[in-house]
C-alpha positions in Angstrom: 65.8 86.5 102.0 68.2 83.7 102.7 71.6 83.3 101.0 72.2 79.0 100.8 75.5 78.3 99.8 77.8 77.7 102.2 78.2 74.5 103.6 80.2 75.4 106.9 79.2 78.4 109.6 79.3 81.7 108.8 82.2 83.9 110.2 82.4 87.3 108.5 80.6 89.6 106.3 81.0 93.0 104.4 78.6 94.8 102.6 79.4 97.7 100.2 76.8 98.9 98.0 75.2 95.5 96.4 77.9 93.1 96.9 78.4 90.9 100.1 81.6 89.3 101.1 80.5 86.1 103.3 83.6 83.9 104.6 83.1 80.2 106.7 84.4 77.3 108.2 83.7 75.6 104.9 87.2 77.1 104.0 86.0 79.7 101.1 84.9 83.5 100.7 82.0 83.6 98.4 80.6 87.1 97.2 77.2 87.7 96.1 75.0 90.1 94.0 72.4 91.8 95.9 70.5 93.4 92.9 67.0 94.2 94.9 64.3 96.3 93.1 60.9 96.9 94.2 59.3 94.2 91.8 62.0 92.0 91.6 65.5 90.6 93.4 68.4 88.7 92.0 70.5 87.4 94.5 72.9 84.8 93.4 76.8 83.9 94.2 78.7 85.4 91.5 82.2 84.0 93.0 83.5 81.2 95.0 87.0 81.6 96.4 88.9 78.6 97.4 92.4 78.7 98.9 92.4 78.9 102.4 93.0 75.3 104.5 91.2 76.8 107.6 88.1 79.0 108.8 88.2 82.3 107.3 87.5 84.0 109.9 87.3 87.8 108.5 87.1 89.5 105.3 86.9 92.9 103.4 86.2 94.3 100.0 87.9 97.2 98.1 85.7 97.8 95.0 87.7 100.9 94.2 90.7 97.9 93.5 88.4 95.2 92.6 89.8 93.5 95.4 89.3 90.9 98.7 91.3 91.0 101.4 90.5 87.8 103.5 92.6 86.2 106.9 92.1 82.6 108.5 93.0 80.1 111.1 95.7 79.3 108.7 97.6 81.7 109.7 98.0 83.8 106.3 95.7 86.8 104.5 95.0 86.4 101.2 93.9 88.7 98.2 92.0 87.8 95.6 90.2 89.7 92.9 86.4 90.8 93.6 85.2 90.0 90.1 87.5 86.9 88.9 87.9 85.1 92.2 91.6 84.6 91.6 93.8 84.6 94.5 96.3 87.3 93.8 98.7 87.4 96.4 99.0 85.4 99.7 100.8 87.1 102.8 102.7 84.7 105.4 104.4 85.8 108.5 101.8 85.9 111.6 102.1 82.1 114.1 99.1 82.0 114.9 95.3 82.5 113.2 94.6 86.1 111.5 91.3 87.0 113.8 91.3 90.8 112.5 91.9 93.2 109.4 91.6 96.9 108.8 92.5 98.4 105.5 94.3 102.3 105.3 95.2 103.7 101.8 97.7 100.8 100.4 98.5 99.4 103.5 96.7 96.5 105.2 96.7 95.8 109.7 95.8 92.3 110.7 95.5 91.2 114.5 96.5 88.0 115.1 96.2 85.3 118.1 100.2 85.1 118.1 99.2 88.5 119.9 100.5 90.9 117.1 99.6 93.4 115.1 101.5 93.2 111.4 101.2 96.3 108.7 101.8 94.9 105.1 102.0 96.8 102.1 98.8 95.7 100.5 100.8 95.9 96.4 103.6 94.3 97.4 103.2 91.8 100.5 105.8 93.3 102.2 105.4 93.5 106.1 106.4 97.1 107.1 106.2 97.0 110.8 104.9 94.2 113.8 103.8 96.1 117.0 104.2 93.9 120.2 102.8 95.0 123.6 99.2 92.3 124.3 99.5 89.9 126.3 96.9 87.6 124.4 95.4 87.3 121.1 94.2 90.5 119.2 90.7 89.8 118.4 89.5 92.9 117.1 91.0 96.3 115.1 90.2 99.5 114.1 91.1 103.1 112.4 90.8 106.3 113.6 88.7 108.7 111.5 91.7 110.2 110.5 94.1 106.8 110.0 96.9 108.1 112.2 95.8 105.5 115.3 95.5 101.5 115.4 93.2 100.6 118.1 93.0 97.3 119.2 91.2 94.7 121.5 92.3 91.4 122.5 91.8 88.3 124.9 94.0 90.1 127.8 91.0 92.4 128.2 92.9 95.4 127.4 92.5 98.2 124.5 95.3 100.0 122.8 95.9 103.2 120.8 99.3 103.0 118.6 100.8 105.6 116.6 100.7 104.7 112.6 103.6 107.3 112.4 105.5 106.3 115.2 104.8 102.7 115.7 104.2 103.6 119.3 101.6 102.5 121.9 100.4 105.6 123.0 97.7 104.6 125.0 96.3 101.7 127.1 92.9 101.2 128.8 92.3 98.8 130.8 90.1 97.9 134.0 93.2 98.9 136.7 93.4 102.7 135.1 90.6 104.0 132.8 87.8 101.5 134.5 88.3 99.4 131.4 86.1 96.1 130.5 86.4 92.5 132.7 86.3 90.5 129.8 87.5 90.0 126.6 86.8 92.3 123.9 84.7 91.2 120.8 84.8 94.5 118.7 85.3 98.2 118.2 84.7 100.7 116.2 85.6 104.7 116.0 84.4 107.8 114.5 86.5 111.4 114.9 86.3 111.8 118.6 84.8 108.4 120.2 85.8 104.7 120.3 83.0 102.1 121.4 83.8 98.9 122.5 82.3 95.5 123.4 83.4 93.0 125.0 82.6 89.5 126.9 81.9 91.7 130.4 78.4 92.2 128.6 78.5 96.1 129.0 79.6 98.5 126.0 81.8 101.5 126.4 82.3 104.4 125.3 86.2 106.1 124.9 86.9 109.9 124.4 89.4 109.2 121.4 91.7 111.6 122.7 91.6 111.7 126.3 90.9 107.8 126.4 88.4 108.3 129.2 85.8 106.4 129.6 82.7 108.4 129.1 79.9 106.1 130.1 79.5 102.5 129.9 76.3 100.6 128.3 74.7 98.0 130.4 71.9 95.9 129.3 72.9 92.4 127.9 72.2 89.4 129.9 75.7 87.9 128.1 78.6 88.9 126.3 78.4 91.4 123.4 79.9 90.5 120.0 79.3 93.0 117.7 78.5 96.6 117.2 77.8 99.6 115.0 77.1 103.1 115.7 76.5 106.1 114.0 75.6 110.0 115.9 72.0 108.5 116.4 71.8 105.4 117.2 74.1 102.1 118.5 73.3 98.6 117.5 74.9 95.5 119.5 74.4 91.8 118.9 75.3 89.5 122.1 75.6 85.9 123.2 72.3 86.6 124.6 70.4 86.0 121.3 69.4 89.7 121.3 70.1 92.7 118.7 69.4 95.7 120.8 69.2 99.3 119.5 70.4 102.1 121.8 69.6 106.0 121.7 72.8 107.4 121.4 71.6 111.0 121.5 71.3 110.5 125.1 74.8 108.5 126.1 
C-alpha cells in the first residue's frame, strides 16, 4: 500500500507495532495506523504534527510514554504526544541541524552537524552533558545492547565509542588504525557484541564491540550505502545504488 499525505520528501520513519512515525521536508511528523487484517486494512493518518520551521530529518516513538521525539534542520528536538499531536516540550541548544537521535531510559542523545553529541533529560529538557571530539557533523548514533556506550558516525569518516558513565571517548576507528571506512558514514547499528556500519565508501563493516576490530568488511554496492538493519541471520542494506540487498550473515 501507499501512504499519501505528505506533501514534501520523506526523511525518517519508525515503526513500532502498528503505528508509523513518517517526518519530511514538508516541515511536519505525521503518524499513522496500520490496522492490517487478512480481509481488510485501515491505514489512515491519525495525527499531524506541525511545529518545526525546517526538514525533520529524524524521528522516534515511545508508546510506553505516549510520546514523539522528533529533531530538524532547525536546529532544536521536539516532543510531542503520540496520541494528541501536541508539542510538549521543545529542546534548544545544538548550532547547527539535529541529523540523529537515540533514546536510553529518560534520557535522550542527538547528533548534530555543529559536530556534537548533547544528552538531555528527556522530563525536563535539561542538557546533562555535550561530548566534543569529531571533526564534522555527526550523522548517525547508536546504543550499545547494554546502554553504557554512544557510538557514533559522522562526515569526518570516523566512528566513536563514548562512555555514558564517564563521558569519555573510549574508542576511535578510523581508516589510519582499525582499517576504518573512506567515506562518510550513513548509519549504524549494534547488538551485544557487534557494531555494523555503512557508509559513503559503498562497503559495510563489521566491529567487534569490544575489541573495535574490524572483523570483515561487506562489499557489493555499486554506490554509497544509506541504511541498514541486521539481526543473527540476516543483514539488509539500502544504497545510492537503487538496490536493497539481503546478506547471509550466518556466514560473515
Amino acid at each position: 500500500m501507499t501512504l499519501a499525505g505528505h506533501s514534501g520528501e520523506v526523511r525518517c520513519l519508525h515503526l513500532e507495532g502498528n503505528r508509523l512515525v513518517s517526518g519530511s521536508t514538508d516541515l511536519t511528523i505525521k503518524v499513522w495506523d496500520l490496522d492490517i487484517q487478512q480481509s481488510w486494512s485501515s491505514i489512515a493518518c491519525r495525527v499531524t504534527m506541525v511545529g518545526h520551521s525546517d526538514t525533520v530529518r529524524c524521528v522516534m516513538m515511545d508508546r510506553k510514554r505516549d510520546k514523539v521525539i522528533s529533531g530538524s534542520y532547525d536546529t532544536t528536538l521536539k516532543v510531542w504526544g503520540l496520541k494528541t499531536g501536541i508539542c510538549q516540550a521543545t529542546f534548544w541548544g545544538h548550532s547547527g541541524p539535529v541529523l540523529a537521535i537515540q533514546c536510553q531510559d529518560n534520557q535522550l542523545i542527538s547528533g548534530s552537524g555543529d559536530k556534537t553529541i548533547r544528552m538531555w533529560h528527556l522530563d525536563t529538557g535539561y542538557c546533562v552533558a555535550v561530548l566534543r571530539g569529531h571533526k564534522e557533523a555527526v550523522t548517525c548514533l547508536a546504543m550499545d545492547a547494554t546502554d553504557q556506550r554512544i557510538i557514533s558516525g559522522s562526515l569526518d569518516r570516523t566512528i566513536k565509542l563514548w562512555s555514558v558513565s564517564s563521558l569519555e571517548c573510549v574508542a576511535t576507528l578510523d581508516w589510519m588504525s582499525s582499517e576504518g571506512h573512506t567515506g562518510v558514514i550513513r548509519c549504524l547499528q549494534a547488538d551485544q557484541w557487534r557494531i555494523l556500519s555503512a557508509a559513503d565508501d559503498k562497503t559495510i563493516k563489521v566491529w567487534n564491540i569490544e575489541t573495535g576490530q574490524r572483523l570483515v568488511t561487506l562489499k557489493s554496492h555499486s554506490d554509497g550505502v544509506t541504511c541498514l538493519q541486521f539481526n543473527d541471520f540476516y543483514i539488509v542494506s539500502g544504497s545510492y545504488d537503487k538496490t536493497v540487498k539481503l546478506w547471509d550473515f550466518t556466514v560473515c
